[in-house]
Backbone as a printed PyTorch tensor [residue, N CA C, xyz], in Angstrom:
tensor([[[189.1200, -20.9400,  38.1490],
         [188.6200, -19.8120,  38.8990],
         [187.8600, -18.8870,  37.9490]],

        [[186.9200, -18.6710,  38.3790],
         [185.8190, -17.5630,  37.5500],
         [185.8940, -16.1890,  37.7520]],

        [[186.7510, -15.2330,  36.7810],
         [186.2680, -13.5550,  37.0860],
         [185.0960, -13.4680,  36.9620]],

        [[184.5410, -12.7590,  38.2090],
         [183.3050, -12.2660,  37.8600],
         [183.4560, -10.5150,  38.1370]],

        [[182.7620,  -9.7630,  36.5710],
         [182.6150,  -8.5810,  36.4860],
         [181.2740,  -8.2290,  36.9400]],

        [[181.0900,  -7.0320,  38.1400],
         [180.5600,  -6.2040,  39.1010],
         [179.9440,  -4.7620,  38.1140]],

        [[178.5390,  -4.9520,  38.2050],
         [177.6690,  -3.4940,  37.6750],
         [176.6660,  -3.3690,  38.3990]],

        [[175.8730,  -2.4650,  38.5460],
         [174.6210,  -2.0350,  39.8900],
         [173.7120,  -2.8520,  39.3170]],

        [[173.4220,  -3.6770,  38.4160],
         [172.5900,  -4.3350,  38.2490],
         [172.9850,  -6.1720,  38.4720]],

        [[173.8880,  -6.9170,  37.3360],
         [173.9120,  -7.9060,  37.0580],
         [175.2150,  -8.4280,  37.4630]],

        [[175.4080,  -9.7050,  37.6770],
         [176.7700, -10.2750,  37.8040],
         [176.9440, -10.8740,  36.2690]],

        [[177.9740, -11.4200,  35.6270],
         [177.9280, -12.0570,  34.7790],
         [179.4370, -12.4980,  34.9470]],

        [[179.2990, -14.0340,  34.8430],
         [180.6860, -14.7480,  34.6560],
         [180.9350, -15.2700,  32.9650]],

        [[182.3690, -15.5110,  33.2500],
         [182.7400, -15.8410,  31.7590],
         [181.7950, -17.0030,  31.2730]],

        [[181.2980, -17.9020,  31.9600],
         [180.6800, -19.3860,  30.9890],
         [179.1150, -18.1270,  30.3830]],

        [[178.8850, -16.7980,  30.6960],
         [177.6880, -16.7090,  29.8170],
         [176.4500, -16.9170,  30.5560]],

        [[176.4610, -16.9210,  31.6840],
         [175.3880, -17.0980,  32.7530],
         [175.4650, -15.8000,  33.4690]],

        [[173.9050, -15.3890,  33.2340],
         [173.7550, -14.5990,  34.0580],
         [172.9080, -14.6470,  35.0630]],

        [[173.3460, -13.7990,  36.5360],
         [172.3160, -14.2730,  37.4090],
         [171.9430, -12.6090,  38.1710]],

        [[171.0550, -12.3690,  38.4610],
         [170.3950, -11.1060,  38.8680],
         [170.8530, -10.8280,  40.3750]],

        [[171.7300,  -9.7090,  40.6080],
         [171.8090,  -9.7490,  41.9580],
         [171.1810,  -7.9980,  42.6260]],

        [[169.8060,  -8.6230,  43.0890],
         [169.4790,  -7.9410,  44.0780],
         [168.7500,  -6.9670,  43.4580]],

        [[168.3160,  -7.2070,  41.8610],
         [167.6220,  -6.3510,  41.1550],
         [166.2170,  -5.5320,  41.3740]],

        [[165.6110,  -6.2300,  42.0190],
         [164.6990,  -5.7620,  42.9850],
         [164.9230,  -4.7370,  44.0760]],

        [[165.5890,  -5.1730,  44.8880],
         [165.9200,  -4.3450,  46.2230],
         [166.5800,  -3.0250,  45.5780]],

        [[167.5440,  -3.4470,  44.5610],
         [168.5010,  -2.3700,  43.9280],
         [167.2180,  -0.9000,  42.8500]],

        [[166.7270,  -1.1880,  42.7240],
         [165.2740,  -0.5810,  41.7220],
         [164.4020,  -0.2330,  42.5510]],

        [[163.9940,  -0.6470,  43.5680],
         [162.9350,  -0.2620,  44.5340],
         [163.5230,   0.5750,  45.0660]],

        [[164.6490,   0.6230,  46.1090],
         [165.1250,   1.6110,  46.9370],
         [165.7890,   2.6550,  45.8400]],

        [[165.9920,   2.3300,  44.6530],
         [166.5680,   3.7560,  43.4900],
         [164.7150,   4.5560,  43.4330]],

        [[163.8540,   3.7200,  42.8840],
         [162.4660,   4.9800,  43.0310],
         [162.7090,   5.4580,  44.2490]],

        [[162.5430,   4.6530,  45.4770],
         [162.0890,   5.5820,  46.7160],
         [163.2660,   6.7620,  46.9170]],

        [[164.4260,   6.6800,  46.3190],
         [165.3300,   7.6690,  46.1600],
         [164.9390,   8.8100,  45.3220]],

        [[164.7690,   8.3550,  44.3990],
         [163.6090,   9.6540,  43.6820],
         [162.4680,  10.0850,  43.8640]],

        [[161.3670,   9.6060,  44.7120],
         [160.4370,  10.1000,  44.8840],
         [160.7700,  11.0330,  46.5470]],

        [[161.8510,  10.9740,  46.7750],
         [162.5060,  11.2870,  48.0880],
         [163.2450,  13.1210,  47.2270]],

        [[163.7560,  12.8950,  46.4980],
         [164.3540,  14.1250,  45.8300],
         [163.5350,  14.8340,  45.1870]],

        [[162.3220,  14.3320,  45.0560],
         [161.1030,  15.0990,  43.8840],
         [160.2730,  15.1900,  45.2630]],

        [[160.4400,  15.3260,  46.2610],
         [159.0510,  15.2740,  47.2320],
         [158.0840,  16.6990,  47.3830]],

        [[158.8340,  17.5200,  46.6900],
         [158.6650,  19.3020,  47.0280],
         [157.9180,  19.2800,  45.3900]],

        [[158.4810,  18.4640,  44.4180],
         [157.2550,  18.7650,  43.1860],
         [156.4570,  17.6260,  43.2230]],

        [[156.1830,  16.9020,  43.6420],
         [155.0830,  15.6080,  43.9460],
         [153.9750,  16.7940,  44.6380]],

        [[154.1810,  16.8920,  45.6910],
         [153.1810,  17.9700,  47.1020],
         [152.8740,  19.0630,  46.1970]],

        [[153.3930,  19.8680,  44.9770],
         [153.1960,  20.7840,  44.6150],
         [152.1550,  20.5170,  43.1720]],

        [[152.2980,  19.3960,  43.0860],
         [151.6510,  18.7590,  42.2410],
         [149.9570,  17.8490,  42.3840]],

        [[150.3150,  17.8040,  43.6090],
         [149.2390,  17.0640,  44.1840],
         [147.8780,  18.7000,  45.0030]],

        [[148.6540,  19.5830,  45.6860],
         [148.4430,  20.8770,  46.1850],
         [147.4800,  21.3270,  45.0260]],

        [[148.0520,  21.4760,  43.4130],
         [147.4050,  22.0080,  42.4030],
         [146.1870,  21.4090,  42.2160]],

        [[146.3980,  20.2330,  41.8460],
         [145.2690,  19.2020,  41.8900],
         [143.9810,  19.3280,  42.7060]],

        [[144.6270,  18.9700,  43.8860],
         [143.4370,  19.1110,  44.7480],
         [142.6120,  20.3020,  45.1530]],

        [[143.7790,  21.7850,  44.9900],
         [142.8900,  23.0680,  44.6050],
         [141.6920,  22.9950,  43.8900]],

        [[142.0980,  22.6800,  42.3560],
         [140.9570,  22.9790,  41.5860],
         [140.1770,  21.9860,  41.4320]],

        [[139.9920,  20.7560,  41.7990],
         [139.3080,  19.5490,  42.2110],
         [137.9860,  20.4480,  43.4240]],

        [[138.6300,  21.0740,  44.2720],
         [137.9780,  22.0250,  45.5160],
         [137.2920,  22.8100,  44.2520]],

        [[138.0000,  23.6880,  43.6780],
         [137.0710,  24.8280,  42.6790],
         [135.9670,  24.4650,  41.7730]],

        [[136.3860,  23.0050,  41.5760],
         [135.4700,  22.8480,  40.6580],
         [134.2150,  21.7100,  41.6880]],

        [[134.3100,  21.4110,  42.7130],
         [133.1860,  21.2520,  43.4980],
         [132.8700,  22.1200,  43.8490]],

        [[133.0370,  23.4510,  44.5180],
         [132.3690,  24.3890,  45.4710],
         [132.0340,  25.2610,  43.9980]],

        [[132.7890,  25.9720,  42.9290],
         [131.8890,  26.7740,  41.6390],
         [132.2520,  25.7310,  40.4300]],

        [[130.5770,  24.7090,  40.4310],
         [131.1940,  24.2520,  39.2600],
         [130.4350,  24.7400,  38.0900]],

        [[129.6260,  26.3420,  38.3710],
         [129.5760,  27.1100,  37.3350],
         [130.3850,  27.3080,  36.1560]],

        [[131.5330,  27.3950,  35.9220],
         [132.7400,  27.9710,  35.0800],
         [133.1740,  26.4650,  34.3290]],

        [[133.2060,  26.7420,  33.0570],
         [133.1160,  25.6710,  31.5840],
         [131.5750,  25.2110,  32.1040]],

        [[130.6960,  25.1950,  32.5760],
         [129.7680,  24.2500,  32.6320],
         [129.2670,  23.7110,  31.2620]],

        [[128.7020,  24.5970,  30.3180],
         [128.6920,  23.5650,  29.1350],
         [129.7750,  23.3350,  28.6060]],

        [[131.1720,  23.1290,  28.5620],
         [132.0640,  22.4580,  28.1180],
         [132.5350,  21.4030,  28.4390]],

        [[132.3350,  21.2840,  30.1340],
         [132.5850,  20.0760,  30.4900],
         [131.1660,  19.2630,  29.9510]],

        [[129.8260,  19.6960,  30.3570],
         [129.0000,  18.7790,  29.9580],
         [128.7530,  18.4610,  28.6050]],

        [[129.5710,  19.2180,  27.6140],
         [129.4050,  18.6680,  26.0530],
         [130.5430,  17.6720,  25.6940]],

        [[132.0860,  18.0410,  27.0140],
         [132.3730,  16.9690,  26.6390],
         [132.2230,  15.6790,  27.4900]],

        [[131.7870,  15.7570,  28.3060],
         [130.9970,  14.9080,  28.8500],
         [130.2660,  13.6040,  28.5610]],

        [[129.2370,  14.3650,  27.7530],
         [128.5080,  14.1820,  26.8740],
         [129.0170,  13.1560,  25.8120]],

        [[130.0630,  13.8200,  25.0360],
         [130.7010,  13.0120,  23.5890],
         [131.5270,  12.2660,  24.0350]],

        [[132.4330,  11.7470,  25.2500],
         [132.9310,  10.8760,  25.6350],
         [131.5460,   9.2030,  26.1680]],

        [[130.6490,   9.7860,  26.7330],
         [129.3810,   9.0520,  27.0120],
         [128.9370,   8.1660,  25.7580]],

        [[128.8240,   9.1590,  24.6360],
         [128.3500,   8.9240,  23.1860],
         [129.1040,   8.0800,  22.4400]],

        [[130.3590,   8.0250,  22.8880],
         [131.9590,   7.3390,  22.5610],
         [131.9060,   5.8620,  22.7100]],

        [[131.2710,   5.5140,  24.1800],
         [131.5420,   4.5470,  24.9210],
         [130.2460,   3.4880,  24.9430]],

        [[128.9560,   4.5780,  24.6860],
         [127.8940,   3.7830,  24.4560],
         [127.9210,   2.3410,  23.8520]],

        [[127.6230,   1.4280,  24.5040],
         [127.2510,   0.2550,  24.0810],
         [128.7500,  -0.9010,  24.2150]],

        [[129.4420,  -0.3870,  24.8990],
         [130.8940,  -0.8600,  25.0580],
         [130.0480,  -2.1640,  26.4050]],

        [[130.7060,  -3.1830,  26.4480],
         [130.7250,  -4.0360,  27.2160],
         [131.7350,  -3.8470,  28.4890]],

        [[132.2770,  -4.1330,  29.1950],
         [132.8540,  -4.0080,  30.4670],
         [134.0910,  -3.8790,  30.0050]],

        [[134.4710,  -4.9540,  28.9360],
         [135.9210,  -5.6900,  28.7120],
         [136.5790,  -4.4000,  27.9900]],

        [[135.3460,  -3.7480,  26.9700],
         [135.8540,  -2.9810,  25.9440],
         [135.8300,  -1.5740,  26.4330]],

        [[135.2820,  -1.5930,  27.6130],
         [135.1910,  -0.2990,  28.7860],
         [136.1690,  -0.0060,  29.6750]],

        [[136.9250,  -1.2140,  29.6050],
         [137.9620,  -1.0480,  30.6180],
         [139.2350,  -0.9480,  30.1350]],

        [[138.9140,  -1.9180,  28.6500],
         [140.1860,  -1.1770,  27.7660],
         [140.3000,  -0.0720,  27.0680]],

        [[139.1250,   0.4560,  27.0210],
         [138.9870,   2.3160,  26.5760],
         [139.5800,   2.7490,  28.1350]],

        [[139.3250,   2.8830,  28.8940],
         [139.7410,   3.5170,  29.7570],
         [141.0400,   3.2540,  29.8330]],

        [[141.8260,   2.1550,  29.5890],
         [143.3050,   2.0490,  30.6130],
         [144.3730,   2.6890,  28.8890]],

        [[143.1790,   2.4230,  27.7520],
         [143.8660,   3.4300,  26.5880],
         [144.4320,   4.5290,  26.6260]],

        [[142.8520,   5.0920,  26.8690],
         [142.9220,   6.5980,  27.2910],
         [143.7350,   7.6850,  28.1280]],

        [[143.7500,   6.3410,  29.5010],
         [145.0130,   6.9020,  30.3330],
         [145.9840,   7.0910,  29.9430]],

        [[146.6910,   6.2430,  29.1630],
         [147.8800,   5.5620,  28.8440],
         [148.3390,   7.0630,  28.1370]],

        [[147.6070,   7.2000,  26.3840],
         [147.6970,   8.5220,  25.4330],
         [147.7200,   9.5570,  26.2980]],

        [[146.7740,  10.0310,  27.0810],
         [146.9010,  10.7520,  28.2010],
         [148.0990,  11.1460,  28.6260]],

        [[148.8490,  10.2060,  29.6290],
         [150.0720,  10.4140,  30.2730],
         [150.8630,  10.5200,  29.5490]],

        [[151.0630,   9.4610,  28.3540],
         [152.4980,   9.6060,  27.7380],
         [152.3970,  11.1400,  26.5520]],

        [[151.0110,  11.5190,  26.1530],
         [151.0050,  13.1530,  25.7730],
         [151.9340,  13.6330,  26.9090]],

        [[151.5140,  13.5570,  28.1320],
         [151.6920,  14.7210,  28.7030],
         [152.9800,  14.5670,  29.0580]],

        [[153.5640,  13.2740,  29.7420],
         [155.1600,  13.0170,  29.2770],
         [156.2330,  13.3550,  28.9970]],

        [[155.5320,  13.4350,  27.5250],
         [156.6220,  13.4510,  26.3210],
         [156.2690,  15.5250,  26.2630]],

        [[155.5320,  15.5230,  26.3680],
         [155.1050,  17.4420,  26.0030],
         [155.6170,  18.2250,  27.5890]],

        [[156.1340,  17.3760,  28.6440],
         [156.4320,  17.7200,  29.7000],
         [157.8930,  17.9360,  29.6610]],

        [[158.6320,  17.0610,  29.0270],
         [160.1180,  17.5370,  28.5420],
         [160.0310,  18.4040,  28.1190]],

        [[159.4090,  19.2650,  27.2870],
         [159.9810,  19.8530,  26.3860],
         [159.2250,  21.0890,  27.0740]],

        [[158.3690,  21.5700,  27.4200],
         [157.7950,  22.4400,  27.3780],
         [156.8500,  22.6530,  29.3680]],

        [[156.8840,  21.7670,  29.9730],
         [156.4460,  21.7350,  30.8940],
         [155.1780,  21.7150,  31.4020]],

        [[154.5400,  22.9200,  30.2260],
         [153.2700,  23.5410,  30.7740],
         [151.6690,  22.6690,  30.4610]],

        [[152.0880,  21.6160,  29.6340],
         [150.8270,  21.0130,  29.1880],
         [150.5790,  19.7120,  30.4090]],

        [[151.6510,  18.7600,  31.2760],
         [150.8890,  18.8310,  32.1210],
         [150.2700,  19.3480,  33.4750]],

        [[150.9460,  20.8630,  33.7130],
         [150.1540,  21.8900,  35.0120],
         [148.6530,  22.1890,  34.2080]],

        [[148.6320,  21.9950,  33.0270],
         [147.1400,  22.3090,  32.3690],
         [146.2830,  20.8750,  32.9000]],

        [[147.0860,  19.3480,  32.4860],
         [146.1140,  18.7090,  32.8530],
         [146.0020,  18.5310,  34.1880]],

        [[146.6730,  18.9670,  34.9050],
         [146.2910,  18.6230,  36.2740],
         [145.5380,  19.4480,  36.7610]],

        [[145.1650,  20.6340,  36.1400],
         [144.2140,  21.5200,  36.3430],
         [142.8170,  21.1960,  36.1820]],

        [[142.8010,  20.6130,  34.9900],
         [142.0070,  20.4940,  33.8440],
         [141.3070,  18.9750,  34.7890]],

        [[142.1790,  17.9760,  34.9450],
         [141.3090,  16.5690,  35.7250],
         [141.2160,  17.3480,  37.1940]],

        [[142.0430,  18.0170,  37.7210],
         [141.2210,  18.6410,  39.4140],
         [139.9380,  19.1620,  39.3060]],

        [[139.8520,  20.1740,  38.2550],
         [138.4950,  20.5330,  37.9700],
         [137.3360,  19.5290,  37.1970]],

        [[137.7110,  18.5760,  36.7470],
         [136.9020,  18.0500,  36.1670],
         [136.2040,  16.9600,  37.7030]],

        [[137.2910,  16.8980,  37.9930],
         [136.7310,  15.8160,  39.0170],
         [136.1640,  16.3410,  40.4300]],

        [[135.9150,  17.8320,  40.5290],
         [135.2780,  18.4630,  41.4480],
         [133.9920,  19.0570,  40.9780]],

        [[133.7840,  19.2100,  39.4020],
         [132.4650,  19.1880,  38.8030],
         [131.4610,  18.1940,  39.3550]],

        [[132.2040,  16.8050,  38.7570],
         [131.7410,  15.0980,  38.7360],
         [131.3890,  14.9270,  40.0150]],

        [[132.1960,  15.4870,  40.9790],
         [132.1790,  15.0390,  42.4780],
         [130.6330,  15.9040,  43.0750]],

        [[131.0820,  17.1140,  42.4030],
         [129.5460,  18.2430,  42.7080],
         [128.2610,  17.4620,  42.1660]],

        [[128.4700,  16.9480,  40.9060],
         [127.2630,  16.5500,  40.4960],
         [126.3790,  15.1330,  41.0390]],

        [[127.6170,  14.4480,  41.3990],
         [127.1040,  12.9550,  42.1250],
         [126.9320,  13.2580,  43.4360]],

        [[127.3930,  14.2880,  43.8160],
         [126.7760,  14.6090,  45.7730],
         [125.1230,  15.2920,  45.1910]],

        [[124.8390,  16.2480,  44.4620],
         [123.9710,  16.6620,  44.4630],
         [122.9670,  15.7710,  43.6950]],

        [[123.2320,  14.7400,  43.3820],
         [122.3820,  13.6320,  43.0890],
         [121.5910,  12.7420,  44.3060]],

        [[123.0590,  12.5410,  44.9670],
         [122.8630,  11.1050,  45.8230],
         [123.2390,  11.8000,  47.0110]],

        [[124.1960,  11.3830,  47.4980],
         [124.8610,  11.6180,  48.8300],
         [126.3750,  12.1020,  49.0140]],

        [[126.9260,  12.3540,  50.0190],
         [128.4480,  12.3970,  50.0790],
         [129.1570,  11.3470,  49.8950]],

        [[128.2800,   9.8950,  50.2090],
         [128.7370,   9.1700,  50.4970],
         [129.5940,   8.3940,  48.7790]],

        [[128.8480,   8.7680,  48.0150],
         [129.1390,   8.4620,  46.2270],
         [130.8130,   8.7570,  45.9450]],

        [[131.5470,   9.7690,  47.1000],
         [132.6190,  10.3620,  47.0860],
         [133.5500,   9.0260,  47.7650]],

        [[133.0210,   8.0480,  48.3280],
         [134.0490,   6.9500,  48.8050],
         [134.4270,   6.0090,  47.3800]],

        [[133.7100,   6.3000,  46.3460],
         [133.8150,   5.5260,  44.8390],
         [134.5240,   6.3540,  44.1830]],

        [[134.6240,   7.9090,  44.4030],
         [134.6560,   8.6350,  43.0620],
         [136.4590,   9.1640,  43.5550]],

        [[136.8190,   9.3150,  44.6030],
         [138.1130,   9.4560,  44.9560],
         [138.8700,   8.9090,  44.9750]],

        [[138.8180,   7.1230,  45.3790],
         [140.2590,   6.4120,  44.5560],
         [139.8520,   6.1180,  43.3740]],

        [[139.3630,   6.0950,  42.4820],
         [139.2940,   5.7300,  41.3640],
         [140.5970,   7.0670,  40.6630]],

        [[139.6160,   8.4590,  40.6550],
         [140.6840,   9.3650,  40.5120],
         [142.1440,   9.5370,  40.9060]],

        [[142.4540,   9.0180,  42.0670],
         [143.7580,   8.5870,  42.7240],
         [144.1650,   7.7810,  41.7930]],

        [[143.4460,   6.7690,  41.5750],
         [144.4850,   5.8910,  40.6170],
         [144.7920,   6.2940,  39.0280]],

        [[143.6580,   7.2150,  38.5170],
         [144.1220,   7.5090,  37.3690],
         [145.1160,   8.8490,  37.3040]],

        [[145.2620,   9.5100,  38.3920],
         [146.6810,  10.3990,  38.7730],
         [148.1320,  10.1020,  38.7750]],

        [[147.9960,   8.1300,  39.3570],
         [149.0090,   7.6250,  39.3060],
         [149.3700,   7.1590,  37.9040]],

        [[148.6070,   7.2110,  37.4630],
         [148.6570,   6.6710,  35.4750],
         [149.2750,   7.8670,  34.8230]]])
C-alpha cells in the first residue's frame, strides 16, 4: 500500500514519482483570485493611464521637445536593426522596464504611478501625432500594441 502525501500543488508517493495534480486549474483559478482582490488597483491603474494617454492626445504641447528628443535617440538607437533585432530590442526593453519598475515598486511605490504616467502620455502624444498625419484610423494599430506592452 502506498502513502501518498497531499500539498496544493503535487502528489508524491514513496517509489519517488511524481505526478502533477491539477496544477493548472490549481494556478489559474489562484491568479483569477488575485486579480479578483486587486480589481480596485488594476481600474485605478488603468483610470491613470488612460487619463494622461487623453492629456497627452488632446495637449500634446507639454514636454514636446523632450518627448521628441527622446524620441528621436531611441529612433537613432534602433536605426538599421533588422526585424529580428527589433523585436528583440523591444521585448528587452520591456522586460528592464517592468522589472525596474517591479522591483522599485516594493519598496517605494511611486516610480511605477510615474511610468504609467509617463507611457499614458507618451502614447497620447504618438497617438496625436499619427492621427494628425494620417487618419483615426492609424489608432486601430497603435492601441493594442500599447495594451500589450501595459501587460509587460
Amino acid at each position: 500500500m502506498k502513502k501518498i502525501r497531499k500539498n496544493n500543488f503535487m502528489k508524491e508517493n514513496y517509489s519517488g514519482k511524481v505526478k502533477a495534480n491539477n496544477l493548472i486549474k490549481e494556478n489559474y483559478s489562484g491568479c483569477w483570485k488575485f486579480i479578483k482582490q486587486n480589481k480596485n488597483y488594476i481600474w485605478f491603474s488603468a483610470l491613470i493611464f488612460l487619463f494622461f494617454a487623453l492629456v497627452g492626445f488632446v495637449f500634446p504641447i507639454f514636454f514636446k521637445e523632450q518627448v521628441i528628443s527622446m524620441l528621436k535617440q531611441l529612433i537613432e538607437k534602433v536605426q538599421g536593426y533588422n526585424a529580428y533585432e527589433l523585436i528583440l530590442f523591444i521585448i528587452f526593453n520591456n522586460f528592464t522596464t517592468s522589472a525596474f519598475s517591479l522591483i522599485s515598486g516594493m519598496f517605494f511605490g511611486i516610480l511605477p504611478l510615474i511610468t504609467l504616467i509617463f507611457n499614458g502620455y507618451i502614447l497620447g502624444f504618438v497617438a496625436h501625432s499619427a492621427v494628425s498625419e494620417t487618419s483615426f484610423l492609424v489608432l486601430w494599430k497603435l492601441f493594442p500594441h500599447e495594451f500589450l506592452n501595459c501587460l509587460l
